[in-house]
Backbone and ligand atoms as CSV (ligand in chain L), in Angstrom:
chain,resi,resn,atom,element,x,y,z
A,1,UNK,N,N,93.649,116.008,154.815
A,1,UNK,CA,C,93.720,115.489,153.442
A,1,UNK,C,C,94.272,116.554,152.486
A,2,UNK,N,N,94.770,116.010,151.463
A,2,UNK,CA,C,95.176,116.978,150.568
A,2,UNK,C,C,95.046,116.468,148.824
A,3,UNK,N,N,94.521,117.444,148.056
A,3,UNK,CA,C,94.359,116.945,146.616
A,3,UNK,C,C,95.633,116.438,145.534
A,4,UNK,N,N,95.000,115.602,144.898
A,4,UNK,CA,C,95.970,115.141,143.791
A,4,UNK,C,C,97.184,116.375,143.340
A,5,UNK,N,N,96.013,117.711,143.174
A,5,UNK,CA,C,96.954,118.885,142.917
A,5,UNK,C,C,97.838,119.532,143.972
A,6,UNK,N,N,97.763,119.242,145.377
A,6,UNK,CA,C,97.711,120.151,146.293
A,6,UNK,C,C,99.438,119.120,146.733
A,7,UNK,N,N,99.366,118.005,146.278
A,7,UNK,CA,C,100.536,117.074,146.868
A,7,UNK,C,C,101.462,117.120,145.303
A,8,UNK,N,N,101.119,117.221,144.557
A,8,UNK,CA,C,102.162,117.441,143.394
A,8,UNK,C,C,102.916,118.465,143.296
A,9,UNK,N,N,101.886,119.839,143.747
A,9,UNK,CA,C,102.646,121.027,143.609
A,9,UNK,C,C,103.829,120.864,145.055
A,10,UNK,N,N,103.097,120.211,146.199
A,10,UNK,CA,C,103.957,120.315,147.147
A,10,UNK,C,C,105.374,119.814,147.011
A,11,UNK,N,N,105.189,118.538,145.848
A,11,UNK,CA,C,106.342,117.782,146.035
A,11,UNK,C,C,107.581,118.782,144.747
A,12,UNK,N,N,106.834,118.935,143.875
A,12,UNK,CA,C,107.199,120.050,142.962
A,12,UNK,C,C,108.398,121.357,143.814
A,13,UNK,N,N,107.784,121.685,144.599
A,13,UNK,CA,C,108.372,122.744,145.112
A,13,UNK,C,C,109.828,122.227,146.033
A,14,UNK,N,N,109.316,120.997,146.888
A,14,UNK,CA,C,110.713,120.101,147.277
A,14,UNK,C,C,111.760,119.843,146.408
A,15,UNK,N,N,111.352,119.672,145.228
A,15,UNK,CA,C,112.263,118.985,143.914
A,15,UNK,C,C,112.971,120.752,143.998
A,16,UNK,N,N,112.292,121.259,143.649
A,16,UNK,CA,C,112.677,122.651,143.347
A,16,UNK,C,C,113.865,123.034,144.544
A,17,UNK,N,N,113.677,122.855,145.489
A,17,UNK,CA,C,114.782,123.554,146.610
A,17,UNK,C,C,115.305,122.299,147.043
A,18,UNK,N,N,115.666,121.076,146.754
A,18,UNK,CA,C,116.209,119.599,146.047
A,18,UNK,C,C,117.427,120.238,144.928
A,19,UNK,N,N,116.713,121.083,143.860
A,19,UNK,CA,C,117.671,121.114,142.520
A,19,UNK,C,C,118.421,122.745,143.135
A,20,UNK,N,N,118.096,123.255,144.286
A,20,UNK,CA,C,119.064,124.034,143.974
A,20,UNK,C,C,119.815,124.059,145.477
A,21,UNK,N,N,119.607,123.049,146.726
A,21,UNK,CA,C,120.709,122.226,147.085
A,21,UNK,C,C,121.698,121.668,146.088
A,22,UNK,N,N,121.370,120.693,145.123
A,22,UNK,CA,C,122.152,120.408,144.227
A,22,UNK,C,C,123.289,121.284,143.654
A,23,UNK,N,N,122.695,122.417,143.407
A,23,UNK,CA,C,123.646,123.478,142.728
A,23,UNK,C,C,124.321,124.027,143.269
A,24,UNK,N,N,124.235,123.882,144.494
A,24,UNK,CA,C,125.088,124.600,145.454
A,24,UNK,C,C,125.909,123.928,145.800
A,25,UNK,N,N,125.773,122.329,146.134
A,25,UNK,CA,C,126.502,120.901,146.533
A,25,UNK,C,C,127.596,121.175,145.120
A,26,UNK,N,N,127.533,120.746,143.865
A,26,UNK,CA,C,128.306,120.974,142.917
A,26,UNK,C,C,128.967,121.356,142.842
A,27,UNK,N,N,128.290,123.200,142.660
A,27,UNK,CA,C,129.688,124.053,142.546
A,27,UNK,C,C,130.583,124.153,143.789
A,28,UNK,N,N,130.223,123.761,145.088
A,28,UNK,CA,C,130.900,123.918,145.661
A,28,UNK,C,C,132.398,122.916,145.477
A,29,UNK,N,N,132.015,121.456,145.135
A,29,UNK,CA,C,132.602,120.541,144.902
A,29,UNK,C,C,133.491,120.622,143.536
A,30,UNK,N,N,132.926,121.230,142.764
A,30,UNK,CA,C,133.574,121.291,141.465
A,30,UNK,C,C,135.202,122.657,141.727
A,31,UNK,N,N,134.753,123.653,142.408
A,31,UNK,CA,C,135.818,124.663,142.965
A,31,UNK,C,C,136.918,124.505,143.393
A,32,UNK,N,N,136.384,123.227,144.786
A,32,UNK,CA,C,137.525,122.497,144.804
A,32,UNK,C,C,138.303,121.895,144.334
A,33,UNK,N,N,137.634,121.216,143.469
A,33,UNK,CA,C,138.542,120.138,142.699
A,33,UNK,C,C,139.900,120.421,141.735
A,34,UNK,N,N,140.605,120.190,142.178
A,34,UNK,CA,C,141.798,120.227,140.876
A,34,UNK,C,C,142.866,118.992,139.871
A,35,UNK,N,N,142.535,118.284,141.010
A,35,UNK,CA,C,143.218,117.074,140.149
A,35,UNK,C,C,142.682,116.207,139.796
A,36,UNK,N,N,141.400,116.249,139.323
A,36,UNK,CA,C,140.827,115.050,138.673
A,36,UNK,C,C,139.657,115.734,137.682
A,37,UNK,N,N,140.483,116.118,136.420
A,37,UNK,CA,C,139.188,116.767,135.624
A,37,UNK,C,C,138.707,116.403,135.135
A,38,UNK,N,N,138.352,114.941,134.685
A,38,UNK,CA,C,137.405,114.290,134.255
A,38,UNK,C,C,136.077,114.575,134.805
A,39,UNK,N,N,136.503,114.419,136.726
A,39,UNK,CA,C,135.024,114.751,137.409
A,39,UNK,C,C,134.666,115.632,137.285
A,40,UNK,N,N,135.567,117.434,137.198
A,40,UNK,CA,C,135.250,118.291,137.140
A,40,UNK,C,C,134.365,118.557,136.254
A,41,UNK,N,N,134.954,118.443,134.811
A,41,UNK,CA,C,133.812,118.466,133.568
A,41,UNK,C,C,132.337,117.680,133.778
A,42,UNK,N,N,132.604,116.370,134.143
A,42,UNK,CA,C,131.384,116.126,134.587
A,42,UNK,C,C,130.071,116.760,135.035
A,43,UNK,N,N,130.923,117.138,136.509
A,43,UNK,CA,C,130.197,118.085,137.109
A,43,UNK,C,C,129.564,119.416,136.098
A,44,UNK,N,N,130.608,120.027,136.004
A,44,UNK,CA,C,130.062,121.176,134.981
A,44,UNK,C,C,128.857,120.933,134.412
A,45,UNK,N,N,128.783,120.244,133.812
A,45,UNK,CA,C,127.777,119.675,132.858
A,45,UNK,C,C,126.713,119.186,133.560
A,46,UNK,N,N,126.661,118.977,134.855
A,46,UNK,CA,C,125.198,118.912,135.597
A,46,UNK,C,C,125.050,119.915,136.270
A,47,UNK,N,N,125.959,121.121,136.553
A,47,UNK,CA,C,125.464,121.951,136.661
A,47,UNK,C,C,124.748,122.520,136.007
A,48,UNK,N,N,124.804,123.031,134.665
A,48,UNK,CA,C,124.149,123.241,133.717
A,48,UNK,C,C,122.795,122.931,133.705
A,49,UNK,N,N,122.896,121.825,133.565
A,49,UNK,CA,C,121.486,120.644,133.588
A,49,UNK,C,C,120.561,121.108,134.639
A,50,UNK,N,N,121.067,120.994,136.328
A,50,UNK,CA,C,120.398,121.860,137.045
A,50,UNK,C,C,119.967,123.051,137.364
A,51,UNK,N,N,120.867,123.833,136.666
A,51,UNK,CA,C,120.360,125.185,136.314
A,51,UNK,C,C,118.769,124.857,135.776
A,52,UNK,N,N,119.018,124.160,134.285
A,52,UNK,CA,C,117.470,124.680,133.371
A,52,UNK,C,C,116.690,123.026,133.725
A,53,UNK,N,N,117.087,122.634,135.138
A,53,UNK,CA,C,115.994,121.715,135.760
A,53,UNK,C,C,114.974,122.476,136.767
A,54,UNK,N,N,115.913,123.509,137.117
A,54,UNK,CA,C,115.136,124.407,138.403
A,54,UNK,C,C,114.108,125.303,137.611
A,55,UNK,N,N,114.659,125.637,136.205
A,55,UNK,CA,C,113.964,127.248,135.863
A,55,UNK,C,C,112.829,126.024,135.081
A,56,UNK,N,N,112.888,124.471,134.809
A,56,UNK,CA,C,111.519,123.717,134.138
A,56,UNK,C,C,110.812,123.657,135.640
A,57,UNK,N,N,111.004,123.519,136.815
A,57,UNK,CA,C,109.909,123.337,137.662
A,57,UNK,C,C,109.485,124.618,138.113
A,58,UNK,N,N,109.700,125.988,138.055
A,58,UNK,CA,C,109.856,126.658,138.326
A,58,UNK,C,C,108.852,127.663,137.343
A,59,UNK,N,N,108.841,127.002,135.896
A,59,UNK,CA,C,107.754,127.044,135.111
A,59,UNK,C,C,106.687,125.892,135.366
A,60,UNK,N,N,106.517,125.227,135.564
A,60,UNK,CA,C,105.943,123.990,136.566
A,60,UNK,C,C,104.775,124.656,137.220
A,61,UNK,N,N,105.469,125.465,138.697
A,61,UNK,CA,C,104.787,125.451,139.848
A,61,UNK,C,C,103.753,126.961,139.196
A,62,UNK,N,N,104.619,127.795,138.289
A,62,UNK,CA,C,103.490,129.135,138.167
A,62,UNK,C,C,102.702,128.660,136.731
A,63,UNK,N,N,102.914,127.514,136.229
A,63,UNK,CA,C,100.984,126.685,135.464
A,63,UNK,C,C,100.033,126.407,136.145
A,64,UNK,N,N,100.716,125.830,137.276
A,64,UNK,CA,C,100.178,125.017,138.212
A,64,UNK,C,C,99.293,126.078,139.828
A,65,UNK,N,N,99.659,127.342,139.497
A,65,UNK,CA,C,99.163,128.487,140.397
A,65,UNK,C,C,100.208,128.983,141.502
A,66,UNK,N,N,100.984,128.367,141.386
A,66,UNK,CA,C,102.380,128.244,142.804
A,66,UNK,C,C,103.356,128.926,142.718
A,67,UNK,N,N,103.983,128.450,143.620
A,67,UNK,CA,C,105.881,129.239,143.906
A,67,UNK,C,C,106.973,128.498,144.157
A,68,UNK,N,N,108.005,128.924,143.718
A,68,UNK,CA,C,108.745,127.689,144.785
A,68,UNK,C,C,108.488,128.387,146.083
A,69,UNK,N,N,109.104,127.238,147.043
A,69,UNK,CA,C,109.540,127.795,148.647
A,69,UNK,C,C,110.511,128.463,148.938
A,70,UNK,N,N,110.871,128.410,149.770
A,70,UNK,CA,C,111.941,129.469,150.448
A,70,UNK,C,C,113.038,128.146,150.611
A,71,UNK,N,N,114.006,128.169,150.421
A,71,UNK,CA,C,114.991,127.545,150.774
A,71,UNK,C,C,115.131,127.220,152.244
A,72,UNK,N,N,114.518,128.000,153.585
A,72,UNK,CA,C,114.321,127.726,154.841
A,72,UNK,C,C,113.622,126.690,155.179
A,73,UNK,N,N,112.303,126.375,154.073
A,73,UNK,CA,C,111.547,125.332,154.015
A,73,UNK,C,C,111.941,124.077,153.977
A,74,UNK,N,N,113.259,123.988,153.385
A,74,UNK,CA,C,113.171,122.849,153.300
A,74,UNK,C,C,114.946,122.185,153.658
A,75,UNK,N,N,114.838,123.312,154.880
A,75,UNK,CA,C,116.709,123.188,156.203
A,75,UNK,C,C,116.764,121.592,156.420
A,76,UNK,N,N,115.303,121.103,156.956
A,76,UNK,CA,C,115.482,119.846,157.802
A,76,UNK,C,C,115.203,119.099,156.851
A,77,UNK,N,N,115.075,118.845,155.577
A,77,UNK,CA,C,114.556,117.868,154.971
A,77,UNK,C,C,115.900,117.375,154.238
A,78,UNK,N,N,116.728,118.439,153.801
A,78,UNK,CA,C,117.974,117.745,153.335
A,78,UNK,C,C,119.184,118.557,154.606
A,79,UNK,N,N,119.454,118.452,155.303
A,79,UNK,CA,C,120.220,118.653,156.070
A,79,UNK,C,C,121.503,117.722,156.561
A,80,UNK,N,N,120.743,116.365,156.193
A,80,UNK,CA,C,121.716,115.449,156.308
A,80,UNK,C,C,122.657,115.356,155.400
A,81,UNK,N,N,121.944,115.490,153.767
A,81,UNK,CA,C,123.165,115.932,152.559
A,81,UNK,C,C,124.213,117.202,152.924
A,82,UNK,N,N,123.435,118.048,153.532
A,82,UNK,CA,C,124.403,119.246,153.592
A,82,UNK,C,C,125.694,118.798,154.748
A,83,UNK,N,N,125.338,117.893,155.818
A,83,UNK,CA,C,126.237,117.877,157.125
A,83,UNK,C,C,127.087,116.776,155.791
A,84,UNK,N,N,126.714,116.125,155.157
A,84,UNK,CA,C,127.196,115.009,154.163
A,84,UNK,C,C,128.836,115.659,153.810
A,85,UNK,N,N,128.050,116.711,153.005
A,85,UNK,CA,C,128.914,117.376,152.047
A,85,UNK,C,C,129.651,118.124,152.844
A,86,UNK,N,N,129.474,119.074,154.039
A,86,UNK,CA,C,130.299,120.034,154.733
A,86,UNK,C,C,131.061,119.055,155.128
A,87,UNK,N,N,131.060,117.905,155.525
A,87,UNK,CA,C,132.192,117.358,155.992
A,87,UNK,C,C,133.531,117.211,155.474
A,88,UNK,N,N,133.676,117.254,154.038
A,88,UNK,CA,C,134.417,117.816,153.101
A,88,UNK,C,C,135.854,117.619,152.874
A,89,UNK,N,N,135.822,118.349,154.283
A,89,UNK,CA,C,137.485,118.705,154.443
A,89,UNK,C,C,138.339,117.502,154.803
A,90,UNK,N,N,138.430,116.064,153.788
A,90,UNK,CA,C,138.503,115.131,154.240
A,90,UNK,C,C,139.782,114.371,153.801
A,91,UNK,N,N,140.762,113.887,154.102
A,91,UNK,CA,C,142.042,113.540,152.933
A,91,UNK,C,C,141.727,113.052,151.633
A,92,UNK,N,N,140.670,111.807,151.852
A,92,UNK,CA,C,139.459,111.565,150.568
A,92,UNK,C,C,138.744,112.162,150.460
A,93,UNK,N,N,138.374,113.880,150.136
A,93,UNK,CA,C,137.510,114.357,149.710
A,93,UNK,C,C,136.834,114.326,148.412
A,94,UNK,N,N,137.709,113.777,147.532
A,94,UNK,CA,C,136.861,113.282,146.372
A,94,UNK,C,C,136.692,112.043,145.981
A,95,UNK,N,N,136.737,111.406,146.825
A,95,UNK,CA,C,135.909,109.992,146.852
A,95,UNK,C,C,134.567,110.128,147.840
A,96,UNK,N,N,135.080,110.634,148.987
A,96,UNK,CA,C,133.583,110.690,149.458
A,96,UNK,C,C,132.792,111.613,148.968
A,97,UNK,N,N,132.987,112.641,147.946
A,97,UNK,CA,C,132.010,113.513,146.925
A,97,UNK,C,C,131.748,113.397,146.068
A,98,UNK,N,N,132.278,112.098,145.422
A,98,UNK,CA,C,131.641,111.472,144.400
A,98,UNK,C,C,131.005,110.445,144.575
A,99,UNK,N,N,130.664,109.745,146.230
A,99,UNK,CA,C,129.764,109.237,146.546
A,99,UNK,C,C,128.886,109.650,147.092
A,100,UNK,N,N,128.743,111.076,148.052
A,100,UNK,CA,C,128.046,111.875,148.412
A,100,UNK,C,C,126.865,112.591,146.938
A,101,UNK,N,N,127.686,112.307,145.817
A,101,UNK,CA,C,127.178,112.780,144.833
A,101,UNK,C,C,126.284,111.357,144.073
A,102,UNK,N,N,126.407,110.516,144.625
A,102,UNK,CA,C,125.687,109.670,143.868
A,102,UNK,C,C,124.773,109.371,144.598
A,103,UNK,N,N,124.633,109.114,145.701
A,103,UNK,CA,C,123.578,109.260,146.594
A,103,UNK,C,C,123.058,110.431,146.394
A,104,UNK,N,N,123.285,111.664,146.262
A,104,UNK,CA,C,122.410,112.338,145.694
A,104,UNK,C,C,121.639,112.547,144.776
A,105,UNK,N,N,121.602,111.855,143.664
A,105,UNK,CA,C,121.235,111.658,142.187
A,105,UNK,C,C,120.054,110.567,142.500
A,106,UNK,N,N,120.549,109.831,143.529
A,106,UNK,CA,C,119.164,108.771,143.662
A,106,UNK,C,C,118.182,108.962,144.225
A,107,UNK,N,N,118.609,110.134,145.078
A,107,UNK,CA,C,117.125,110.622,146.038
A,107,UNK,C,C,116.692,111.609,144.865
A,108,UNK,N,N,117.101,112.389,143.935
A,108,UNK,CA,C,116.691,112.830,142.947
A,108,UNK,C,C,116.011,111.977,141.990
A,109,UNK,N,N,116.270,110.587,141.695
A,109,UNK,CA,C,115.963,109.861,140.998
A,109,UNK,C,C,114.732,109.354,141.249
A,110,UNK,N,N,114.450,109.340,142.222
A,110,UNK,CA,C,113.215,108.736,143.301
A,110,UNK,C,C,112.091,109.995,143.408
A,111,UNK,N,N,112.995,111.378,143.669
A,111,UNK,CA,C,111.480,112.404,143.538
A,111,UNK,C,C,111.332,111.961,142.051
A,112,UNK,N,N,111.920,112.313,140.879
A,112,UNK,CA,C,111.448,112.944,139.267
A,112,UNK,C,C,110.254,111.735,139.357
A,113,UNK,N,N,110.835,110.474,139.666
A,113,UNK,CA,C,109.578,108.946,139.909
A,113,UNK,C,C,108.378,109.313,140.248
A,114,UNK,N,N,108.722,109.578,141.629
A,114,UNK,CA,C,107.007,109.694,142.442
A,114,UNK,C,C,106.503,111.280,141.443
A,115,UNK,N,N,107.365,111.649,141.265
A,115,UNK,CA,C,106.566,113.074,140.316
A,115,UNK,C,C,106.106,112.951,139.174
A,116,UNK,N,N,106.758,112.029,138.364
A,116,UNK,CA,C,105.885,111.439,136.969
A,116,UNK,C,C,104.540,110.899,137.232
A,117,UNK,N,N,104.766,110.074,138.356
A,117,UNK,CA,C,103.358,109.564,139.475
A,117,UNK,C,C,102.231,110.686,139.275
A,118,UNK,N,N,102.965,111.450,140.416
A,118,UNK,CA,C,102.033,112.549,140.527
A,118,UNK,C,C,101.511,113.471,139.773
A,119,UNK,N,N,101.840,113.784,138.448
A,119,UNK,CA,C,101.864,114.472,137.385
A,119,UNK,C,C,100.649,113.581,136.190
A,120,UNK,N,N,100.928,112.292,136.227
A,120,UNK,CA,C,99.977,111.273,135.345
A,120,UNK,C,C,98.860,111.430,136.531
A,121,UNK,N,N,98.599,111.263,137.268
A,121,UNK,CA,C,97.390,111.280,138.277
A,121,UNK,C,C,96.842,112.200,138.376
A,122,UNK,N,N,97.440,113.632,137.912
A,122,UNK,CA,C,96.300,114.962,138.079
A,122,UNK,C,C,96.331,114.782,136.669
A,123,UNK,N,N,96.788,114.833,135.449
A,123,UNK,CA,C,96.567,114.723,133.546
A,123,UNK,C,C,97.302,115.902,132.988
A,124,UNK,N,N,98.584,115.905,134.658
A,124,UNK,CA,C,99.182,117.493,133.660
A,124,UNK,C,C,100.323,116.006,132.516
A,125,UNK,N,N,100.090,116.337,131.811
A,125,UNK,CA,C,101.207,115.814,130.475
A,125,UNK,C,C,102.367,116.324,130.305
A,126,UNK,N,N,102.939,117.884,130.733
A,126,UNK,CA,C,103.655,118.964,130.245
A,126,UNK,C,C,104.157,118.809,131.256
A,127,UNK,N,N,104.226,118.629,132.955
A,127,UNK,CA,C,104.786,118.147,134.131
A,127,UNK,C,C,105.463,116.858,133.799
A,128,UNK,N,N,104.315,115.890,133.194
A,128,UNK,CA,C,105.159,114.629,133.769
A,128,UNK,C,C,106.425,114.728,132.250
A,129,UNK,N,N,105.733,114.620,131.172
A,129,UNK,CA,C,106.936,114.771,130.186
A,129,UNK,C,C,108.134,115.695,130.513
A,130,UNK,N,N,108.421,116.504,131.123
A,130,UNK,CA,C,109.234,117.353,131.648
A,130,UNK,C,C,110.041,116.926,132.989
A,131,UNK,N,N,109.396,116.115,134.025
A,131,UNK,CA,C,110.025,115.589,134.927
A,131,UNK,C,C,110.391,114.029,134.307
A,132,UNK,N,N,110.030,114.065,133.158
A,132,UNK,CA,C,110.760,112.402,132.482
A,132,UNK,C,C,112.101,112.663,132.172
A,133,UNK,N,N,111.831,113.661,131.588
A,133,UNK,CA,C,113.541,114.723,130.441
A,133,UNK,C,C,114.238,114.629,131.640
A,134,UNK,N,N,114.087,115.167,132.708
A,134,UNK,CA,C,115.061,115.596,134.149
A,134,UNK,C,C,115.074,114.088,134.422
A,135,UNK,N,N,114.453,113.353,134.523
A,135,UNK,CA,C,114.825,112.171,134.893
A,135,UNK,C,C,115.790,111.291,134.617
A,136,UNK,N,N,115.740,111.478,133.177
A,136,UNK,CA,C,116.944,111.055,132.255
A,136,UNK,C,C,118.376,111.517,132.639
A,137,UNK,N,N,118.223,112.929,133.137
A,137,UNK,CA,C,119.265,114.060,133.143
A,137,UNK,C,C,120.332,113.356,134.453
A,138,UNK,N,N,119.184,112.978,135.330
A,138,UNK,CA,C,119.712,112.348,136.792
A,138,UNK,C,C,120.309,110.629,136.448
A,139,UNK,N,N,119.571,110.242,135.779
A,139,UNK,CA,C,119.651,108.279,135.572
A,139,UNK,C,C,121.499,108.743,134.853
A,140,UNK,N,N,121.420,109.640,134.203
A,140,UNK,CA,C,122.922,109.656,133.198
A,140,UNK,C,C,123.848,110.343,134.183
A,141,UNK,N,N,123.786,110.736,135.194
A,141,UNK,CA,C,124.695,111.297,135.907
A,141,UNK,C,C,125.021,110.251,137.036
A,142,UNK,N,N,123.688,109.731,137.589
A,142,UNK,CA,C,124.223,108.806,138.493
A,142,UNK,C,C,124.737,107.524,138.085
A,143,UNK,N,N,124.521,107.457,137.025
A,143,UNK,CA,C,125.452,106.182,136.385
A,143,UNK,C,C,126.200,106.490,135.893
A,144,UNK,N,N,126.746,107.837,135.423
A,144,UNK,CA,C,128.310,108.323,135.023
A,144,UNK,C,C,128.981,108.090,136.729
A,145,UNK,N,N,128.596,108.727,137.398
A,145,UNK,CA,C,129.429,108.740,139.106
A,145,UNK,C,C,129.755,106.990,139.550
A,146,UNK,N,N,128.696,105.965,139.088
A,146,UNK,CA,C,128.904,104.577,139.704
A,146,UNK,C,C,129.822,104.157,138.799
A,147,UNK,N,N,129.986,104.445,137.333
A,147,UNK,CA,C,130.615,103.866,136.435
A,147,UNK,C,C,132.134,103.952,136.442
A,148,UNK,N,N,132.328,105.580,136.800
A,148,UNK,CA,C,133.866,106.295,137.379
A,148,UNK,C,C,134.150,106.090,138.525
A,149,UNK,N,N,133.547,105.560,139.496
A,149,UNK,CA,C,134.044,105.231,140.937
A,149,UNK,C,C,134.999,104.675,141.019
A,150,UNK,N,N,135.349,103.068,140.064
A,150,UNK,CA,C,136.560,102.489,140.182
A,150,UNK,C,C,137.643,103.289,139.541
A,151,UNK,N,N,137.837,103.921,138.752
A,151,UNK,CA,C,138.873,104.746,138.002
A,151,UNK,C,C,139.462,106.003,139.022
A,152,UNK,N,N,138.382,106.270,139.672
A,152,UNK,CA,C,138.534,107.763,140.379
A,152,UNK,C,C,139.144,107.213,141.721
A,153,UNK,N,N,138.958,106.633,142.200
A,153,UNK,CA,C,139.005,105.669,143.350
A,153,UNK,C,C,140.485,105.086,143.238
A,154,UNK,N,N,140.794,104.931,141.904
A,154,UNK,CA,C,142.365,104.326,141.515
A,154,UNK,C,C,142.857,105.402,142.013
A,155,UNK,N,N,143.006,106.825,140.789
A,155,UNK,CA,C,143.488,107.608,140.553
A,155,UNK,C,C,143.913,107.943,141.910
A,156,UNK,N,N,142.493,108.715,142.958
A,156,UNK,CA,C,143.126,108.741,144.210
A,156,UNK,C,C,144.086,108.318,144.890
A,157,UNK,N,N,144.227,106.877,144.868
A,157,UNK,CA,C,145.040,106.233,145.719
A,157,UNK,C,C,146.411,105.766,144.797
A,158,UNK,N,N,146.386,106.209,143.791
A,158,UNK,CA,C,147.810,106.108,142.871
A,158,UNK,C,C,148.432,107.298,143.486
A,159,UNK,N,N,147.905,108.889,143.455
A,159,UNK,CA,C,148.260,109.956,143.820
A,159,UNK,C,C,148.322,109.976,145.497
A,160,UNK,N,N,147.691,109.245,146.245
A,160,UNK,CA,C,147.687,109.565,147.829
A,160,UNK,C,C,149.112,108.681,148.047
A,161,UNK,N,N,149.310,107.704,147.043
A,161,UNK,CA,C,150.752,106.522,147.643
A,161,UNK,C,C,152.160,107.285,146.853
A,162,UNK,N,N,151.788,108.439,146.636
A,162,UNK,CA,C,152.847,109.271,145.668
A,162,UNK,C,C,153.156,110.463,146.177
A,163,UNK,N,N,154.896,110.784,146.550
A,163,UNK,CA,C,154.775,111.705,147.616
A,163,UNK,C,C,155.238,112.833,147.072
A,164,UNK,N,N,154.470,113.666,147.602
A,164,UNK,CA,C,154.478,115.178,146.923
A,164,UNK,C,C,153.315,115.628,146.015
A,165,UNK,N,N,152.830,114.905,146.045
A,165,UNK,CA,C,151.026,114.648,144.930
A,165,UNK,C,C,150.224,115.069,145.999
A,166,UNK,N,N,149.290,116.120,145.785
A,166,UNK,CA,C,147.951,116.241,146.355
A,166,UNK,C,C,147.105,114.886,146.355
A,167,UNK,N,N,146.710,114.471,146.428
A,167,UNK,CA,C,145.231,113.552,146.210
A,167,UNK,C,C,144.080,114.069,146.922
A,168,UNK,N,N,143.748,114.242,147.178
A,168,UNK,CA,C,142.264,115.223,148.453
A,168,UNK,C,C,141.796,115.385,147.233
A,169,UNK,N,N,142.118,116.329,146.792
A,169,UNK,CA,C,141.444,117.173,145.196
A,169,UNK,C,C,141.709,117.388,144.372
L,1,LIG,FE,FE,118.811,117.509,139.357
């Protein structure tokens, strides 16, 4: 068994090495990118966001008595995003990373959830109001990525049927 506190902080610390998979998924994606800067800026701008999402749980886990984990902790739990994203090197690489990226936002969308959960159930207030803010942060990104799919998705394939045009990135 484990306490109300003992499963919040746990999930806390997942979110935590969650948001900085994320940051790493991004910038890697954003580096690449060159011909479509709409997404780029995008991106930028959740990088950001994940930056001072990691350093709010991060103040989180040491109220709460904790740490984050080790990034080793948590190889097998997103591993499938990472084989996701390494795959990369793809002629559509930015279509499948801006769906790779939206699927990511929802499994994000789904912890900040069960963590508002978990946060109202022990009476921290300062957790859950704080994983609401990040929540928001994720609901506006993954509906910026579903909203640009058809545009980006054009763009691609205007530039892939155009010869001498990159399209990949
Ligand atoms: Fe995030």
């Amino acid at each position: 068994m484990a306490t109300k506190h003992e499963n919040l902080v746990s999930w806390l610390r997942d979110a935590h090495a969650m948001e900085q998979q994320a940051e790493r998924m991004l910038t890697a994606q954003k580096e690449r990118l060159h011909n479509y800067p709409k997404l780029r800026t995008r991106i930028e701008k959740h990088i950001e966001e994940t930056l001072g999402q990691r350093e709010t749980l991060e103040r989180a886990l040491t109220r709460l008595g904790s740490e984050p984990s080790t990034l080793k902790d948590m190889s097998g739990k997103l591993m499938a995003f990472g084989q996701a994203m390494g795959g990369m090197v793809m002629s559509d690489e930015v279509v499948k990373g801006a769906m790779s990226g939206y699927v990511f936002e929802t499994l994000e969308i789904a912890s900040y959830t069960v963590l508002i959960a978990a946060a109202k159930a022990v009476g921290d207030t300062q957790t859950q109001q704080d994983c609401e803010a990040i929540l928001q942060q994720e609901i506006a990104m993954a509906d910026w990525l579903r909203e640009h799919l058809p545009e980006l998705s054009q763009a691609f394939l205007d530039r892939s049927d155009t010869p001498g045009l990159e399209a990949k990135r």
